[in-house]
C-alpha positions in Angstrom: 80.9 156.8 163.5 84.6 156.0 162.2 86.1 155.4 166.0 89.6 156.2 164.5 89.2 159.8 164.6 88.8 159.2 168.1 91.8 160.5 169.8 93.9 160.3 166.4 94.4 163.9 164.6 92.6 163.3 161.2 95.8 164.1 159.7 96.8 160.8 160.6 93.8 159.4 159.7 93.9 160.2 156.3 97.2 158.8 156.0 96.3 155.8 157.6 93.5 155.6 154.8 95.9 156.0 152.1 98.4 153.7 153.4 96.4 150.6 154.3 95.5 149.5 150.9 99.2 149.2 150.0 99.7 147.8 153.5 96.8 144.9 153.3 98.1 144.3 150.0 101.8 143.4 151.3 100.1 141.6 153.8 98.2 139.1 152.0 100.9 138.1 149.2 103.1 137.2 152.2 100.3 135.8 154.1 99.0 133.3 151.0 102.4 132.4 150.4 102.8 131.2 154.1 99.5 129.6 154.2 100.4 127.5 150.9 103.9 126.3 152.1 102.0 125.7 155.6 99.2 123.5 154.2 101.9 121.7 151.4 103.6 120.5 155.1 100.4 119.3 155.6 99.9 117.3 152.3 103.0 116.2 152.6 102.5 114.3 155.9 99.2 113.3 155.2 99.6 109.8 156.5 99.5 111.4 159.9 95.8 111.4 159.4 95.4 107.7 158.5 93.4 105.3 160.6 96.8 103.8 161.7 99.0 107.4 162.1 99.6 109.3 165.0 96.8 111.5 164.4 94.1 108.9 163.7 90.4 110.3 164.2 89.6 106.8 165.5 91.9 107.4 169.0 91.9 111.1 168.9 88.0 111.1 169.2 88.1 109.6 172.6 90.0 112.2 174.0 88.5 113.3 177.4 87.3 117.0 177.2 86.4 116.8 173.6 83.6 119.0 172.6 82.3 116.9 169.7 80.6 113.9 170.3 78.0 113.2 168.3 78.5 111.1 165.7 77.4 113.7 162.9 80.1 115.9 164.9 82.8 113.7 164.3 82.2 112.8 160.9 83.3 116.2 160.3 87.0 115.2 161.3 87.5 112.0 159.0 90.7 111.7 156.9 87.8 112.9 153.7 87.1 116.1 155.5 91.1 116.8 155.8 91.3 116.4 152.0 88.8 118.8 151.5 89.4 121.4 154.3 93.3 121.2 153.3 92.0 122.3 149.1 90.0 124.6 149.9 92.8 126.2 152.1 95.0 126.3 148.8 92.1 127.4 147.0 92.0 130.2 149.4 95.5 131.1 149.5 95.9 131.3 146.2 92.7 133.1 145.8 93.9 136.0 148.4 97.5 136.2 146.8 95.3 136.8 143.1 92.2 139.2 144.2 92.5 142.6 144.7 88.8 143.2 146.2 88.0 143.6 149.3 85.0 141.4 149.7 86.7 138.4 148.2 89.8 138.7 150.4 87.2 138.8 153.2 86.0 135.6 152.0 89.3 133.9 151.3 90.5 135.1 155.0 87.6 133.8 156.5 88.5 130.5 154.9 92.2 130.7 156.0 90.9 131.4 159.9 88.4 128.5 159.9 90.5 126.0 158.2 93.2 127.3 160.9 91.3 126.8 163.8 90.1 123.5 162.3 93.3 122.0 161.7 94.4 123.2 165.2 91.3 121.4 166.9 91.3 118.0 164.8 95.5 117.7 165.1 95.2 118.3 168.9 98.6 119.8 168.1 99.5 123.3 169.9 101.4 124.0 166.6 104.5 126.3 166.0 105.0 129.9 166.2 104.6 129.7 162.6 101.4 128.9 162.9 100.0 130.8 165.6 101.7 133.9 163.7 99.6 133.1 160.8 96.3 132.7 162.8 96.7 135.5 164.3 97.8 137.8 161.0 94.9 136.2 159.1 92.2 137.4 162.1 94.0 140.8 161.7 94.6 140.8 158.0 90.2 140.0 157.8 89.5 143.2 160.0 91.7 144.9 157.7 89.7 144.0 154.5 86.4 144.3 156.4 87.5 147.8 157.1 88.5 148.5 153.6 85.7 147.1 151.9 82.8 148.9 154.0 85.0 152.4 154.6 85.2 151.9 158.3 88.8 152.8 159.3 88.4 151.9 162.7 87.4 148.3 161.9 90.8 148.2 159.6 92.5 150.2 162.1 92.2 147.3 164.8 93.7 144.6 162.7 96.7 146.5 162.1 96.9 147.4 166.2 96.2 143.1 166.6 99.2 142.2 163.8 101.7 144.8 165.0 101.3 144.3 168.4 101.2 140.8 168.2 104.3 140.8 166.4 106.0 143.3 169.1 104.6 140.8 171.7 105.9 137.8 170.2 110.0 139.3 169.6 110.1 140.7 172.9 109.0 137.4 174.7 111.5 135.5 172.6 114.2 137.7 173.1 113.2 137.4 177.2 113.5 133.9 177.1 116.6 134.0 175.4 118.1 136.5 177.7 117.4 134.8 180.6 119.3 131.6 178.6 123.0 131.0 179.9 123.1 129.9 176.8 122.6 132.4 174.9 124.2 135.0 176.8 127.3 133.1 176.4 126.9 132.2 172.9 126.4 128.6 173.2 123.0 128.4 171.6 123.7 128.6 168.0 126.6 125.8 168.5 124.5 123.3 170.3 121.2 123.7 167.8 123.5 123.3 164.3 125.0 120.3 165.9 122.0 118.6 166.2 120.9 116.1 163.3 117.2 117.8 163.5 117.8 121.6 163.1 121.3 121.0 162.7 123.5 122.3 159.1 126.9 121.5 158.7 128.4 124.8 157.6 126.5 126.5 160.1 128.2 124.1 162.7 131.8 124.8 161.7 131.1 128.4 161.2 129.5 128.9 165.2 131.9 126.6 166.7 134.8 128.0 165.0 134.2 131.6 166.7 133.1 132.0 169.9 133.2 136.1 169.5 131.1 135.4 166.2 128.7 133.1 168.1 128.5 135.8 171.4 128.2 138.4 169.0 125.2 137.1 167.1 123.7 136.0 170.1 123.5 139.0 171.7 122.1 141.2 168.1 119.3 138.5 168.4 119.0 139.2 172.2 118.8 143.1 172.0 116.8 143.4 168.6 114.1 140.6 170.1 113.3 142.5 173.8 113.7 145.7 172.3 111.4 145.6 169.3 108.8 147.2 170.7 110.1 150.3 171.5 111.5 150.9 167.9 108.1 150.8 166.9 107.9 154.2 168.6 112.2 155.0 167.2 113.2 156.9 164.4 112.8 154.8 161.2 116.3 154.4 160.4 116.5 152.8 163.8 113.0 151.1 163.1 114.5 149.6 159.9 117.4 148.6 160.7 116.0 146.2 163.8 113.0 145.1 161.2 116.2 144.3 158.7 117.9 142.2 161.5 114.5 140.4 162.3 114.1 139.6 159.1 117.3 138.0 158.2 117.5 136.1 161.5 114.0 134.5 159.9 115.5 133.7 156.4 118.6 131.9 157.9 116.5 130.0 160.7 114.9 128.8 157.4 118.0 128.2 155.5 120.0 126.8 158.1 117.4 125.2 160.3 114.6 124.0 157.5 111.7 126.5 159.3 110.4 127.9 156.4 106.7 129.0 157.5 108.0 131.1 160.1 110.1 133.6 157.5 106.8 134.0 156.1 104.1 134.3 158.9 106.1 137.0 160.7 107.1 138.7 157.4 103.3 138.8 156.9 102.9 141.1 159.9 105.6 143.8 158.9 103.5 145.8 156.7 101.0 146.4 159.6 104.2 147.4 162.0 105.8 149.4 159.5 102.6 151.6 159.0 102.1 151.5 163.1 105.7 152.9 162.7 104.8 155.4 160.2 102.0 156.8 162.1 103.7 156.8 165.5 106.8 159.2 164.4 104.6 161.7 162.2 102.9 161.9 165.3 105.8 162.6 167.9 107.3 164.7 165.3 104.0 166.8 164.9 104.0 166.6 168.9 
């Protein structure tokens, strides 16, 4: 039984079915591109996983609470096994950004989720919102090509409902916390984070603390196009898009400005699933 005809006009249904292939495909080109900048960071500071760097095996394994303790276990978690679980996550990115079949994208998001949760669990690190984005869209993205690849709708159907509502979850928080920011209700924020040496830029300094109308003004688009997110979901695309466009931009100059690159691409990899949860929600409040 395909559980998405299940309270879903098969109208919508079949244009679900036609639009998901397009909307997986989106999804894993931005998805392997985040994946390979995330796991480059990685490379990069690899000396974090040295006997003598802050994430050394040797005083991370006696952690109270850990789960693995026998000595097989923790083999697992050696600076070796980083090397290899960090190339086989390229492998796999680059594998899911070339493939266009379903069972193979299966396979190379199964990779992407382990080596996920593995890096999460040997780091000890709650990581960013880059990565947690990326977990999460790589679990969703997986249903999606399980669905695809053995006709079950409903299976795909779910990972769409898990990305796009994540995503909704994720801005409306954000723009919560940032309402409830003095802040950022009087404009503050952007001035104080681009004068820091950090996250800071210099142009982006002089250009917030030269205007505080500039600075309010931006403050609040963030604010309202964050907390309301997920009721454009439901909005008339032009207002959908426009919000989505906003999103979007805030992500590529946090990355230009602030040097967060993985986050432009983990939450760009969940649009295509919003987008077609958009899609379906105003054909069906139009044919309402």
């Amino acid at each position: 039984m395909d559980f998405l005809h299940l309270g879903i006009p098969s109208a919508l249904s079949s244009l679900y079915a036609q639009e998901v292939v397009a909307s997986l495909r989106a999804t894993r080109l931005l998805l392997g591109t985040w994946c390979v900048m995330s796991t480059m960071e990685w490379i990069r500071n690899f000396d974090l996983f040295r006997e003598d760097g802050l994430l050394s095996w040797r005083i991370l394994s006696l952690r109270p609470g850990l789960l693995f303790r026998s000595d097989k276990a923790k083999s697992l978690f050696w600076e070796r096994s980083i090397a290899i679980v960090l190339s086989l996550r390229i492998a796999a990115a680059v594998g899911l950004m070339a493939t266009s079949d379903p069972l193979l994208e299966c396979a190379a998001l199964l990779v992407l989720v382990t080596t996920s949760w593995f890096l999460t669990v040997r780091s000890w690190l709650g990581g960013d919102g880059a990565d947690q984005m990326g977990q999460v869209v790589s679990v969703g993205a997986l249903l999606i090509a399980a669905g695809v690849a053995f006709n079950q709708l409903g299976l795909s159907f779910s990972g769409t409902l898990l990305i796009g509502g994540q995503l909704a979850i994720s801005y409306f928080f954000a723009g919560f916390a940032k309402l409830l920011s003095a802040e950022w209700r009087r404009g503050q924020a952007p001035v104080g984070v681009m004068g820091t040496h950090s996250y800071g830029h210099t142009f982006g300094a002089r250009v917030t603390s030269g205007s505080a109308i500039f600075s309010a003004c931006f403050c609040w688009l963030v604010i309202l196009s964050e907390t309301l997110f997920p009721l454009t979901i439901l909005a008339p695309q032009d207002v959908f898009y426009f919000t989505l466009a906003a999103s979007l931009m805030f992500h590529v100059g946090t990355a230009y400005f602030m040097g967060l690159n993985t986050f432009l691409w983990s939450f760009a990899a969940a649009y295509p699933s919003v987008i077609l949860l958009n899609d379906l929600a105003t054909r069906a409040l139009g044919a309402s």
